[in-house]
mmCIF file of the N, C-alpha and C atoms, coordinates in Angstrom:
data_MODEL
# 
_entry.id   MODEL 
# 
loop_
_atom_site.group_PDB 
_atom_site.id 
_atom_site.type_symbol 
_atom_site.label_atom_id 
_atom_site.label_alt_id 
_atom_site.label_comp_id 
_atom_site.label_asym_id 
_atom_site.label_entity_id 
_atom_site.label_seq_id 
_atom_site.pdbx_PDB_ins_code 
_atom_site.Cartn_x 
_atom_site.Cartn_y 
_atom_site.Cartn_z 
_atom_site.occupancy 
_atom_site.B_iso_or_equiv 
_atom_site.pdbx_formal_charge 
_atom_site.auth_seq_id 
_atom_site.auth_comp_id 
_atom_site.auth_asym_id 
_atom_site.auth_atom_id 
_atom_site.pdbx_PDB_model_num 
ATOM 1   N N  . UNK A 1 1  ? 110.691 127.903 11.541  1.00 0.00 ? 1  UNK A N  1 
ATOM 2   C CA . UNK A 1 1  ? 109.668 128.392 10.634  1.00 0.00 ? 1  UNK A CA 1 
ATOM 3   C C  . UNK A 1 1  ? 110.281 129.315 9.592   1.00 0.00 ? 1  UNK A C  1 
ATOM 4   N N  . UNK A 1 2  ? 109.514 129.231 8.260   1.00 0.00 ? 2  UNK A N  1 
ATOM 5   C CA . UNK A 1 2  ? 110.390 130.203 7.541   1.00 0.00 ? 2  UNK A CA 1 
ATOM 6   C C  . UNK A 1 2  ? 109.094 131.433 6.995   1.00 0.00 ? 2  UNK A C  1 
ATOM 7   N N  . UNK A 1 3  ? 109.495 132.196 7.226   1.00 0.00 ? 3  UNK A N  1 
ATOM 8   C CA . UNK A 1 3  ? 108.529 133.624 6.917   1.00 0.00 ? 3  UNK A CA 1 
ATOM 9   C C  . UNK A 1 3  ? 108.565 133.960 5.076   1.00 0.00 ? 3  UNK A C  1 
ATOM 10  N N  . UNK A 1 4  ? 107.450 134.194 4.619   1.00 0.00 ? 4  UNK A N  1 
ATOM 11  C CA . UNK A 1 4  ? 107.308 134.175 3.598   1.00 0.00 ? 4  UNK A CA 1 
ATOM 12  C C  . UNK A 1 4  ? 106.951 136.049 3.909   1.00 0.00 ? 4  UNK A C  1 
ATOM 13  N N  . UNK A 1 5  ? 106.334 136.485 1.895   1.00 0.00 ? 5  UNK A N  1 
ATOM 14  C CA . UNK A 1 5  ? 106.569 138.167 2.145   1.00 0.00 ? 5  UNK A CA 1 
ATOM 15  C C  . UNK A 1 5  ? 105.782 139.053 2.799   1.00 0.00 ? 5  UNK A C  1 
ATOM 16  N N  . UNK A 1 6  ? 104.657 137.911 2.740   1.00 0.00 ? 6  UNK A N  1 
ATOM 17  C CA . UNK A 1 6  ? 103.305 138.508 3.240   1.00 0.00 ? 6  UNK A CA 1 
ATOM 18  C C  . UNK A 1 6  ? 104.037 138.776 5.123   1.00 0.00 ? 6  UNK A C  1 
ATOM 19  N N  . UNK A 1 7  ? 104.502 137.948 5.811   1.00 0.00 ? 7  UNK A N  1 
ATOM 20  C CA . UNK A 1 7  ? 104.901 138.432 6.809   1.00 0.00 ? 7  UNK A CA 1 
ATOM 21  C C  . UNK A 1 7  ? 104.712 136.950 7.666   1.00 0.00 ? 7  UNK A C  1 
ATOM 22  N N  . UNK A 1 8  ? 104.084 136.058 7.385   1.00 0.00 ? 8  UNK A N  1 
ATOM 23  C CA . UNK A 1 8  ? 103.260 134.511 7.432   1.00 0.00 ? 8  UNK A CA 1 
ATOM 24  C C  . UNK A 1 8  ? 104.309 133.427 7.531   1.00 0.00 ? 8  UNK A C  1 
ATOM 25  N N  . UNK A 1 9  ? 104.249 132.519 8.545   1.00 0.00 ? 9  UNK A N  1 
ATOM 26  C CA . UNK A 1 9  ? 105.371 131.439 8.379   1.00 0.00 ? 9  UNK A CA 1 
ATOM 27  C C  . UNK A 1 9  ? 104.503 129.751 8.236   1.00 0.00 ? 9  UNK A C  1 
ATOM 28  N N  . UNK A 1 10 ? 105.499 129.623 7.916   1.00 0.00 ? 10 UNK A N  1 
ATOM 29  C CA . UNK A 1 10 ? 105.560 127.946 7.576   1.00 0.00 ? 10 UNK A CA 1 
ATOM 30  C C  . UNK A 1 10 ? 106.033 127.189 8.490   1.00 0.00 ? 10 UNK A C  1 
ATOM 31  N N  . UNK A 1 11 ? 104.914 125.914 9.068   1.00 0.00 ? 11 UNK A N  1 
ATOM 32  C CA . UNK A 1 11 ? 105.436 125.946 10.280  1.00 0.00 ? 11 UNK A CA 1 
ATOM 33  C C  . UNK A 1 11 ? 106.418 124.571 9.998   1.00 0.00 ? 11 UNK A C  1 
ATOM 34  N N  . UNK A 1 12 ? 107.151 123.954 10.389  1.00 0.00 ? 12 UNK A N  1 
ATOM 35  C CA . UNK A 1 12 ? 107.981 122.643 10.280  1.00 0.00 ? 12 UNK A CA 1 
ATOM 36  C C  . UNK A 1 12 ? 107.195 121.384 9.296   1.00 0.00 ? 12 UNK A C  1 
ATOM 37  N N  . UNK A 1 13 ? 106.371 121.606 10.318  1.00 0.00 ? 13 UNK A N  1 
ATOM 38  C CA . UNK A 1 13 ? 105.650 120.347 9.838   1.00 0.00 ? 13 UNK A CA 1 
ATOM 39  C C  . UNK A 1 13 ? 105.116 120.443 8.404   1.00 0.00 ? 13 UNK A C  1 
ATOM 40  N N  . UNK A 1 14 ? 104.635 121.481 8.113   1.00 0.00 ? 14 UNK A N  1 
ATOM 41  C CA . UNK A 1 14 ? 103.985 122.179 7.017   1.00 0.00 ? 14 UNK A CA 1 
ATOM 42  C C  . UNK A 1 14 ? 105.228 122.006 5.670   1.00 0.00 ? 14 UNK A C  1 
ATOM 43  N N  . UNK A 1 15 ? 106.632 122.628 5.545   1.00 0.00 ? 15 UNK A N  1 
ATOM 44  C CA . UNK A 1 15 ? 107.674 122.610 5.024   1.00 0.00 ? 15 UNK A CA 1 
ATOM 45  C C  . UNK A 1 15 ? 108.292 120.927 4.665   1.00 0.00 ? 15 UNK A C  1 
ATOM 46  N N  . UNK A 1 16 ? 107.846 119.935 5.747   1.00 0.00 ? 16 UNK A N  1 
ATOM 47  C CA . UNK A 1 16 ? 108.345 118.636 6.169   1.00 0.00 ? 16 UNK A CA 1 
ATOM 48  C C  . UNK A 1 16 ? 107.621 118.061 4.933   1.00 0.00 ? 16 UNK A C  1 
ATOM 49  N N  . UNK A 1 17 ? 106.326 117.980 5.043   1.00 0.00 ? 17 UNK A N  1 
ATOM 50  C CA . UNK A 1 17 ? 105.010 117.331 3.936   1.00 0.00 ? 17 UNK A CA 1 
ATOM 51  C C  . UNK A 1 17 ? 105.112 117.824 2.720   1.00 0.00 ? 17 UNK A C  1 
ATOM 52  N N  . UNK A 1 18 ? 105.233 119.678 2.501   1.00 0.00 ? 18 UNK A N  1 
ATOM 53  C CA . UNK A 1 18 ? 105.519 119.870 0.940   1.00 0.00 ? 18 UNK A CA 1 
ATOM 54  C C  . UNK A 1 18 ? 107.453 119.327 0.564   1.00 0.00 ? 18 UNK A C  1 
ATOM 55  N N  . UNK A 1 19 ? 108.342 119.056 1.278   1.00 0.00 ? 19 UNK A N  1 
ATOM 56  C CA . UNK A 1 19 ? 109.124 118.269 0.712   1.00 0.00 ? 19 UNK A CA 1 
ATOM 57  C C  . UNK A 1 19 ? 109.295 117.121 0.556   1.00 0.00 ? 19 UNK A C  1 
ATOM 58  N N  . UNK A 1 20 ? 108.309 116.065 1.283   1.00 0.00 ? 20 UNK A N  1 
ATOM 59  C CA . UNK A 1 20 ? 107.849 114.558 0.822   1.00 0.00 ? 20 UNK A CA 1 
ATOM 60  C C  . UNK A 1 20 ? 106.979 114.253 0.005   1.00 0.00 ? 20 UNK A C  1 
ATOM 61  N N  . UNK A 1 21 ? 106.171 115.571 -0.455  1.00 0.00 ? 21 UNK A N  1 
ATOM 62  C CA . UNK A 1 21 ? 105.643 115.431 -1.781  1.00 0.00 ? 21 UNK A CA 1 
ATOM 63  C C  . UNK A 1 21 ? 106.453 115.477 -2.465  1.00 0.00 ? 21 UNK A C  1 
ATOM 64  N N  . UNK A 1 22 ? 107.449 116.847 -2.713  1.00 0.00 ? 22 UNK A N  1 
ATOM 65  C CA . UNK A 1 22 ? 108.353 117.042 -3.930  1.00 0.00 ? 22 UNK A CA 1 
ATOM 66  C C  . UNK A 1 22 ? 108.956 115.211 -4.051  1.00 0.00 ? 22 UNK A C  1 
ATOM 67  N N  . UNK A 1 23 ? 109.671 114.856 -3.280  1.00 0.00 ? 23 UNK A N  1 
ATOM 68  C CA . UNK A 1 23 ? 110.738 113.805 -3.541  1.00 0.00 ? 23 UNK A CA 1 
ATOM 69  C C  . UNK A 1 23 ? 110.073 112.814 -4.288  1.00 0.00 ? 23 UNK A C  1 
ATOM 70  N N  . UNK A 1 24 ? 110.874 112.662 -5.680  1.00 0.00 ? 24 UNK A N  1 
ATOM 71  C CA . UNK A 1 24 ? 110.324 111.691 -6.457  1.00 0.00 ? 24 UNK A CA 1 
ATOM 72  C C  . UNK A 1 24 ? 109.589 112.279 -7.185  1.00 0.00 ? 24 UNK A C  1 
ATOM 73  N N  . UNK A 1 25 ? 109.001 113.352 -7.248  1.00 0.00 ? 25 UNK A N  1 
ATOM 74  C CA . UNK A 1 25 ? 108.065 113.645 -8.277  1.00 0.00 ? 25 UNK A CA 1 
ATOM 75  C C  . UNK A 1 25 ? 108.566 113.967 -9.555  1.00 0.00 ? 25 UNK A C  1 
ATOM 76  N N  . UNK A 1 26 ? 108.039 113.699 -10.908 1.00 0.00 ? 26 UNK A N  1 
ATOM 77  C CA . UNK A 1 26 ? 108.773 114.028 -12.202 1.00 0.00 ? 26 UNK A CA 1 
ATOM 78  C C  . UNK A 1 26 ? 107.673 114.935 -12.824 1.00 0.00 ? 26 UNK A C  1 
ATOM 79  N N  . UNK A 1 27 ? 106.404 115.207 -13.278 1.00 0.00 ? 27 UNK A N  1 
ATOM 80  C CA . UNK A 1 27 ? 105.673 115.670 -13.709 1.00 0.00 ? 27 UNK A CA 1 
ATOM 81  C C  . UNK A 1 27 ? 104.652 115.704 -12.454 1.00 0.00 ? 27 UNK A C  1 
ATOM 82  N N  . UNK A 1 28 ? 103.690 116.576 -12.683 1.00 0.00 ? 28 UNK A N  1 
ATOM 83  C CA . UNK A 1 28 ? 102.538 117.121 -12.063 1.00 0.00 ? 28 UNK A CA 1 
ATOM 84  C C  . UNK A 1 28 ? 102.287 118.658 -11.476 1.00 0.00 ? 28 UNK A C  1 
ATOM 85  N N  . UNK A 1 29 ? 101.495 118.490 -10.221 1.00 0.00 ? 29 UNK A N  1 
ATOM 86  C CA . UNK A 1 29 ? 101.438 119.790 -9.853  1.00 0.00 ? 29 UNK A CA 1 
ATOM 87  C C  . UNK A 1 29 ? 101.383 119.653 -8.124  1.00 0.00 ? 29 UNK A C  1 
ATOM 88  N N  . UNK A 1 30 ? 101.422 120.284 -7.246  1.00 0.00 ? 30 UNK A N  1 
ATOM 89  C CA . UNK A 1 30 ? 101.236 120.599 -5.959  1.00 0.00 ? 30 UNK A CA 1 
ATOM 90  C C  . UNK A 1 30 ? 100.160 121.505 -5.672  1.00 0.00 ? 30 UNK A C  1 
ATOM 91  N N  . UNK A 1 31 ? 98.995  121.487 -5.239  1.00 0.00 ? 31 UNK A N  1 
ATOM 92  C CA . UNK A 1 31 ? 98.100  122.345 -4.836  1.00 0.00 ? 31 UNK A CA 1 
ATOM 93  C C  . UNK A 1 31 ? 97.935  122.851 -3.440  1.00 0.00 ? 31 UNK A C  1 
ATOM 94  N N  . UNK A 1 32 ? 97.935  123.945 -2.840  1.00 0.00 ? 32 UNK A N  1 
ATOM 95  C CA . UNK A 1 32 ? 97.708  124.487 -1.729  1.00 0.00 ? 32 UNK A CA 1 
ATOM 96  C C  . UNK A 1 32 ? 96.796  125.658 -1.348  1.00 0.00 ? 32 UNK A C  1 
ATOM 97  N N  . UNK A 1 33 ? 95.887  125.204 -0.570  1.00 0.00 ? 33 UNK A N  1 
ATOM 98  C CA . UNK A 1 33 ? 94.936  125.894 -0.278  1.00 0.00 ? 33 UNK A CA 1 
ATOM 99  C C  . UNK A 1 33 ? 94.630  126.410 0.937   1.00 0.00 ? 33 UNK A C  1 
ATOM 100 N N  . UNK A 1 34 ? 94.088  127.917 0.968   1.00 0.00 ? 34 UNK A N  1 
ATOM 101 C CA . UNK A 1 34 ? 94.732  128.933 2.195   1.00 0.00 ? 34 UNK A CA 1 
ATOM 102 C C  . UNK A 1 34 ? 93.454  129.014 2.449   1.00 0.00 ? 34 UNK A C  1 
ATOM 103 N N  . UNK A 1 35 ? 92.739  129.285 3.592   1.00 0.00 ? 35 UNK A N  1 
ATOM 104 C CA . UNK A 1 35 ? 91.434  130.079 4.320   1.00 0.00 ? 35 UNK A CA 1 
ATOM 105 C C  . UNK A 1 35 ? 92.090  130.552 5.408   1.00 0.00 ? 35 UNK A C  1 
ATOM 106 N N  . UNK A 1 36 ? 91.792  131.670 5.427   1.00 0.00 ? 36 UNK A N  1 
ATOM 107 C CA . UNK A 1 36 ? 91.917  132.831 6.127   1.00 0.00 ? 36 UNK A CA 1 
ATOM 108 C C  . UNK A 1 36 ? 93.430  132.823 6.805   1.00 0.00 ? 36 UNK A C  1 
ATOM 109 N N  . UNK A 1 37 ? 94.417  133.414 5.671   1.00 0.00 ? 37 UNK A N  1 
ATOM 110 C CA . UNK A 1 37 ? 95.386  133.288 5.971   1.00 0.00 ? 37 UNK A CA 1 
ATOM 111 C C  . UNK A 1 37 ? 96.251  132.095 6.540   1.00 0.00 ? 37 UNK A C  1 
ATOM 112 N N  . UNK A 1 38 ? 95.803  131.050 6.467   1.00 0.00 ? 38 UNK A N  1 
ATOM 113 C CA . UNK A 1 38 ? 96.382  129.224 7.234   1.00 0.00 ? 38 UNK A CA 1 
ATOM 114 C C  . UNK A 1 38 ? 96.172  128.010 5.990   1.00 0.00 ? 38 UNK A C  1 
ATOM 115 N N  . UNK A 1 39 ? 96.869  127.511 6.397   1.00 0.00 ? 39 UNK A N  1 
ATOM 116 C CA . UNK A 1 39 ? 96.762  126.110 5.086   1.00 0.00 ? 39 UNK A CA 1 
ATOM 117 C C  . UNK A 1 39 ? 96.402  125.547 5.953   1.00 0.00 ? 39 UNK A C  1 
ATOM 118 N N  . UNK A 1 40 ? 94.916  125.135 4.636   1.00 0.00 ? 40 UNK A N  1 
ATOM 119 C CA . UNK A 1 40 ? 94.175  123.959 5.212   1.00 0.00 ? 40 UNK A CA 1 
ATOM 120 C C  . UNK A 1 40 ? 94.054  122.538 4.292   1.00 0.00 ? 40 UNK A C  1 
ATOM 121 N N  . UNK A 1 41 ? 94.756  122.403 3.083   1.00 0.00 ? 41 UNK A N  1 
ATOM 122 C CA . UNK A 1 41 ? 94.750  121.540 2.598   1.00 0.00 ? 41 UNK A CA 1 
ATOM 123 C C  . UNK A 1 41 ? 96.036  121.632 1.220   1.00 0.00 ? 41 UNK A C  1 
ATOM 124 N N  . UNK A 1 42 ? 96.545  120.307 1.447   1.00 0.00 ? 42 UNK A N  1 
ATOM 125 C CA . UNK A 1 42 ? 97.264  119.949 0.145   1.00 0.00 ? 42 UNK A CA 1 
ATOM 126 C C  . UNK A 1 42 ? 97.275  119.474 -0.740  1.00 0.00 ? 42 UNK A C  1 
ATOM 127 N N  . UNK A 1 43 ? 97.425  119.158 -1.937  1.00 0.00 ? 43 UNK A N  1 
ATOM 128 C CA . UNK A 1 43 ? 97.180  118.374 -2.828  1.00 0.00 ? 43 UNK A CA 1 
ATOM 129 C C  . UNK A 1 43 ? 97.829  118.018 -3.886  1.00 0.00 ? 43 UNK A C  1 
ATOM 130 N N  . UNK A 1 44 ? 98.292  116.957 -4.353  1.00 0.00 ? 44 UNK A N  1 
ATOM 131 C CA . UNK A 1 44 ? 99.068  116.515 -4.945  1.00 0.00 ? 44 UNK A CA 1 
ATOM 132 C C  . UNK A 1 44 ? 98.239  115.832 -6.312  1.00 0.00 ? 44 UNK A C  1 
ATOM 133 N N  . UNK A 1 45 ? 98.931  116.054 -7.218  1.00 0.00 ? 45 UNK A N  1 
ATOM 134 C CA . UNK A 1 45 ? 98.066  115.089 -8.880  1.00 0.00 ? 45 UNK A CA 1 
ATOM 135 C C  . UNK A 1 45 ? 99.881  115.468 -9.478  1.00 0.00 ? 45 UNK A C  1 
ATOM 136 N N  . UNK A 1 46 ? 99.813  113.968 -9.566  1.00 0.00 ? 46 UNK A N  1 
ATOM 137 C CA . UNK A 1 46 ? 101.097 113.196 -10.317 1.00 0.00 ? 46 UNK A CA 1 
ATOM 138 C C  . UNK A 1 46 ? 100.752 112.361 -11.596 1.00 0.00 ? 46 UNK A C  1 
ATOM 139 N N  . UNK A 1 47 ? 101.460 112.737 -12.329 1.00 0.00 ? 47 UNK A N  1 
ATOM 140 C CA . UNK A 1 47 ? 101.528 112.317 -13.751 1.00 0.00 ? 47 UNK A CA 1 
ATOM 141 C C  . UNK A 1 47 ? 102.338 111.636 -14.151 1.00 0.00 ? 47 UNK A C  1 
ATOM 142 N N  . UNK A 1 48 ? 102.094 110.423 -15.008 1.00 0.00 ? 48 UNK A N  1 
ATOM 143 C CA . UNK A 1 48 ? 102.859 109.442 -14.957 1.00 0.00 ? 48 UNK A CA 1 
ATOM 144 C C  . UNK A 1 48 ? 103.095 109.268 -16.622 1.00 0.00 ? 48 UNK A C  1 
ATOM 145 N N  . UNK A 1 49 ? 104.167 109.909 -17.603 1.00 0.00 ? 49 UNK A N  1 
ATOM 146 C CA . UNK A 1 49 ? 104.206 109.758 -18.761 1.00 0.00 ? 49 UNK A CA 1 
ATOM 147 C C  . UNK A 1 49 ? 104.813 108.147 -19.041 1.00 0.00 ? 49 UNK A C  1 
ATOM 148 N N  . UNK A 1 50 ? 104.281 107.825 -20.463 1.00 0.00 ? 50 UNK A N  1 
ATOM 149 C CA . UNK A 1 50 ? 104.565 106.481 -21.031 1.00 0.00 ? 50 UNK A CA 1 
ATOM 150 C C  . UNK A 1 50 ? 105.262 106.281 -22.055 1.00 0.00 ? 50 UNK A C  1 
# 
């Protein structure tokens, strides 16, 4: 797990999924959303320039 500043870790699995989003991505964004201190959802919007 890796501890972030707040004092809060990331658990494997958690770290595993936001780097199989990154791979491959060229444009967009990553969204992550916290309730009550825990991620409960991710989200990905990829952009595809032409």
């Amino acid at each position: 797990m890796e501890e972030n500043k707040s004092g809060q870790s990331l658990s494997k699995e958690q770290l595993a999924t936001l780097n199989s989003l990154l791979q491959g991505m060229k444009y967009g964004m990553i969204t992550i959303i916290v309730q009550d201190g825990k991620i409960i959802q991710i989200d990905k919007t990829e952009k595809h320039r032409l």
